[in-house]
N, C-alpha and C positions, 0 to 999 in steps of 0.2 A: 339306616336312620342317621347314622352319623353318618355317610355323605353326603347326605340333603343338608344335610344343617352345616354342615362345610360349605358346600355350593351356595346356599342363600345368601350369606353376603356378600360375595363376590357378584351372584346377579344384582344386588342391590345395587351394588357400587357401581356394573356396569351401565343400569338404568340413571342412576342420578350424573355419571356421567355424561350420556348421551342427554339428558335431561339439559344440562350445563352447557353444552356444546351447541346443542338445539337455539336454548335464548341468546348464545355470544350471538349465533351469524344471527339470528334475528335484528338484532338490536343494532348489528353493523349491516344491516341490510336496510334498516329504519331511517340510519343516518345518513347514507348515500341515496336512499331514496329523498329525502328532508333536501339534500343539497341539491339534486335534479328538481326538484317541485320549485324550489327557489329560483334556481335561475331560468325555468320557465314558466315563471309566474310572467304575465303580460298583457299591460305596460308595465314597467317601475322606473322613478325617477334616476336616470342620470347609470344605470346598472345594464348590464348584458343580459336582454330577455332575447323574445321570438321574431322582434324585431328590429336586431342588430347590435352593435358590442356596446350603444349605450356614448360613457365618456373615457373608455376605454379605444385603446391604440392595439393592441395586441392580444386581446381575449374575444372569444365568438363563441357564441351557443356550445356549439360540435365541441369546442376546445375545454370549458365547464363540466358537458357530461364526463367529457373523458377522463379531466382528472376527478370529479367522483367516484368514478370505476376505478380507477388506476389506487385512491387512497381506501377503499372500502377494506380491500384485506387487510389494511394496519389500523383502522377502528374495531375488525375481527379480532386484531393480536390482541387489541387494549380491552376488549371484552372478556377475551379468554383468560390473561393477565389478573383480570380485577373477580372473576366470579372466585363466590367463597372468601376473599379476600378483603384488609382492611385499610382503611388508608393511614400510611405510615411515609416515611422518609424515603424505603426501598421500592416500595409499589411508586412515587412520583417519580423517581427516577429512572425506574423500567418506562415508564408510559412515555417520560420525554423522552426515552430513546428510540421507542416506538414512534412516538410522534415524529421527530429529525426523518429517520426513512422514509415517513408517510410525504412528507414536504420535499425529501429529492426524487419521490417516484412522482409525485409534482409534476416537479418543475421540468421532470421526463417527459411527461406526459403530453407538457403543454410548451415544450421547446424553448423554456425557460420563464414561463410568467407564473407572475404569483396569482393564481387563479383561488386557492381556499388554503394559503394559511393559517387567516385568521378561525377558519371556520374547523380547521383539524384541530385547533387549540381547544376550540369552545366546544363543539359536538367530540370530541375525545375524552374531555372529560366528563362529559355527559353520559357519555356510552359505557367508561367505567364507572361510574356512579350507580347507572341501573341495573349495573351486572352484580351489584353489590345487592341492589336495595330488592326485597321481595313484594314487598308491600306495593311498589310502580307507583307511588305518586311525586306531582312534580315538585313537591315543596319540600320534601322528604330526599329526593336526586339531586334536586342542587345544591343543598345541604351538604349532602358525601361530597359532590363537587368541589364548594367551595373548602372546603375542609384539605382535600388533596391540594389544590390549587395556593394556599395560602404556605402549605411547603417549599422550600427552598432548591430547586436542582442545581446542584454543586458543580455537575458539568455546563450549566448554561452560564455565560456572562450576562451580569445583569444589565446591559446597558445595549446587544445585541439585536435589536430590531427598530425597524421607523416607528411602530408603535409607541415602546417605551419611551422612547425618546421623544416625543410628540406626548405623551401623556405627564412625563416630568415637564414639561416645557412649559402648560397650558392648565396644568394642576388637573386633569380630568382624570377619571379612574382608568381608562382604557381595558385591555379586553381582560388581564388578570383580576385588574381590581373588581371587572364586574365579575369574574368568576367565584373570586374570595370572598366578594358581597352576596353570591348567593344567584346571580343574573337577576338584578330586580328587573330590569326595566323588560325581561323575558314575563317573569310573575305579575308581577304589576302594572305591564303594558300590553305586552305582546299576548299572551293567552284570554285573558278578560277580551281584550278587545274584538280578538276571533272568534269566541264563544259569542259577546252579545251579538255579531254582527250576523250571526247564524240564526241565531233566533230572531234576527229580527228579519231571516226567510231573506237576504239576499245569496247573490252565487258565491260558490267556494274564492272564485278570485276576487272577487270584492272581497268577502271578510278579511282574504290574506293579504289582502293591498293596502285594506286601514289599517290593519296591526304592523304590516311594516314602516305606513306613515305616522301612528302613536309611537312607534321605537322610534323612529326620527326624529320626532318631532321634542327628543328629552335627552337622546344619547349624545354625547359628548363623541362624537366618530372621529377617531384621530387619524381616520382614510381622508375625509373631507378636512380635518384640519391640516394635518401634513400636507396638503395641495396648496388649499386655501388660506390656511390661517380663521383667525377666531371671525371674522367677519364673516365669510364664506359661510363656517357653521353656526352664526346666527340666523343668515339668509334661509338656510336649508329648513333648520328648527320651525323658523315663524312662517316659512312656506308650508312645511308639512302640518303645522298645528292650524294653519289657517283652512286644511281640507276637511282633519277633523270636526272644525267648529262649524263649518258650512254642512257639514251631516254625511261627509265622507264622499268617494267617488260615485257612489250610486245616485246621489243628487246633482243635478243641472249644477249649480252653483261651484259643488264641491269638487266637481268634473274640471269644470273651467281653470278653476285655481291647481287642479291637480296637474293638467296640460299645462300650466305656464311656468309652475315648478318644474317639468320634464324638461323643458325646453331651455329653463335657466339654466339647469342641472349640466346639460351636454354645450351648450355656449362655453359654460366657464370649465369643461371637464372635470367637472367634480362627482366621484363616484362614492356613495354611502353604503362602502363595503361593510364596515363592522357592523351598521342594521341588518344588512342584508343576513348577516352570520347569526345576527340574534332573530332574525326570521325563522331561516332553517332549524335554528334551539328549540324557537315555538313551535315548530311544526313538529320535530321529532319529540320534543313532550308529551303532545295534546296526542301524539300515536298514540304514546306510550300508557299514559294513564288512560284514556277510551281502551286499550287494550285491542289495538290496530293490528293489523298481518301487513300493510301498507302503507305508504305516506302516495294519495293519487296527486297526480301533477295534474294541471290548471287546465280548460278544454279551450284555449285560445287559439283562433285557426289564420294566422297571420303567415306562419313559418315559411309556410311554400313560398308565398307573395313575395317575403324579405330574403330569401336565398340564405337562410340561417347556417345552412348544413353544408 
């Protein structure tokens, strides 16, 4: 009798163990998949889908998936990292240094291009947040999110990226602010809008196309400002808001206006990476709380045609 009752907590601990281990890769599996769904979601304005790099020089489909794969096992470390765990000063500065590795296995990957910086930022902290949170909803995640994110890392210099610098410049919150705000325009744009658009019975990539042009069409993208400047991303905004108001890409209308934004987009190479990163946030949310095994990518059959691969 007394070795059974020795042995039990030890299996116990081994079960909630593996229990623990089970939802890390899950949830780094959620997020790699979120970042493949995204960049083959097709068409999107002005971004590397199925139909080529977009307003990009140096990024291609093949080159996207690969740094997904290549960062998925350092969204694993930041999951395994945060379960059980709270968010404090020590846990944000494991995770940025998780993150730094995640962004030179990068830029390995992809022979030097920034392909998902911004999106290791955004879905890493996401991926620790869920691993925290039991409950899985998304207003409850980016809560712990922003909570972490609003932490100070002592090893990063605060002035260290085109972003920040680009968001002091132009007064926009850029990609911390939106993390320490909680990702509104993921809650308040990007998931409503994917939800109504399902119910209102059209295909998965429509829903996903309006909600990344509802994020557009309000985010402050300091991808498209650092190019352009403030003018560029008014152009983008009142483009993207003018597909919305026409009833999105599924309508004649809103099609029309949505081809002349793509078209403007790749003329003046302007690419709306940071929506794109608050896309894949939406996507690996709405997994997340549905309580998904997957994030499916888009059933666009263009790829062959454009010699993606």
């Amino acid at each position: 009798m007394e070795t059974f009752l020795t042995l039990l907590p030890a299996r116990a601990n081994c079960r909630a163990s593996s229990e623990r281990s089970a939802t890390a890769r899950r949830l780094a599996r959620l997020a790699c998949q979120a970042l493949i769904a995204e960049a083959e979601l097709t068409p999107k304005p002005g971004l590397v889908d199925r139909r080529g790099p977009g307003a990009h020089m140096d990024l291609s489909l093949a080159l996207m998936r690969r740094s997904a794969f290549a960062i998925e096992p350092y969204f694993l470390a930041m999951a395994r990292e945060s379960v059980g765990a709270t968010p404090c000063l020590a846990l944000r500065e494991s995770l940025g240094a998780i993150g730094r590795k995640a962004e030179w296995a990068m830029y390995a990957a992809t022979g030097g291009s920034n392909s998902h910086k911004g999106a290791i930022w955004s879905l890493g902290l996401l991926v620790a947040a869920a691993a925290m949170d039991a409950d899985a909803r998304a207003s409850s995640i980016v809560r712990i999110a922003g909570t972490i994110a609003s932490l100070e890392d002592r090893r990063v210099s605060a002035g260290n990226s085109h972003g920040r610098l680009v968001a002091r410049k132009y007064g926009v919150a850029g990609a911390r602010g939106e993390a320490i705000s909680g990702f509104p325009h993921v809650i308040r744009l990007g998931l409503p809008t994917l939800r109504a658009r399902r119910l209102a019975d059209v295909s998965e990539d429509v829903a996903r196309r309006d909600a990344l042009l509802a994020i557009m069409a309000q985010l402050g993208d300091t991808c498209v400002l650092y190019r352009g400047g403030p003018a560029a991303l008014l152009s983008l905004q009142q483009g993207a808001a003018a597909v919305i108001e026409a009833g999105g890409c599924e309508t004649s209308a809103g099609w029309q206006l949505f081809q002349r934004l793509d078209d403007r987009l790749r003329a003046l190479r302007l690419s709306p990476g940071g929506s794109a990163d608050l896309l894949a946030a939406t996507l690996f949310l709405d997994a997340i709380e549905r309580r998904k095994t997957a994030v499916p990518t888009d059933q666009y059959k263009l790829e062959t045609r454009y010699g993606n691969d």
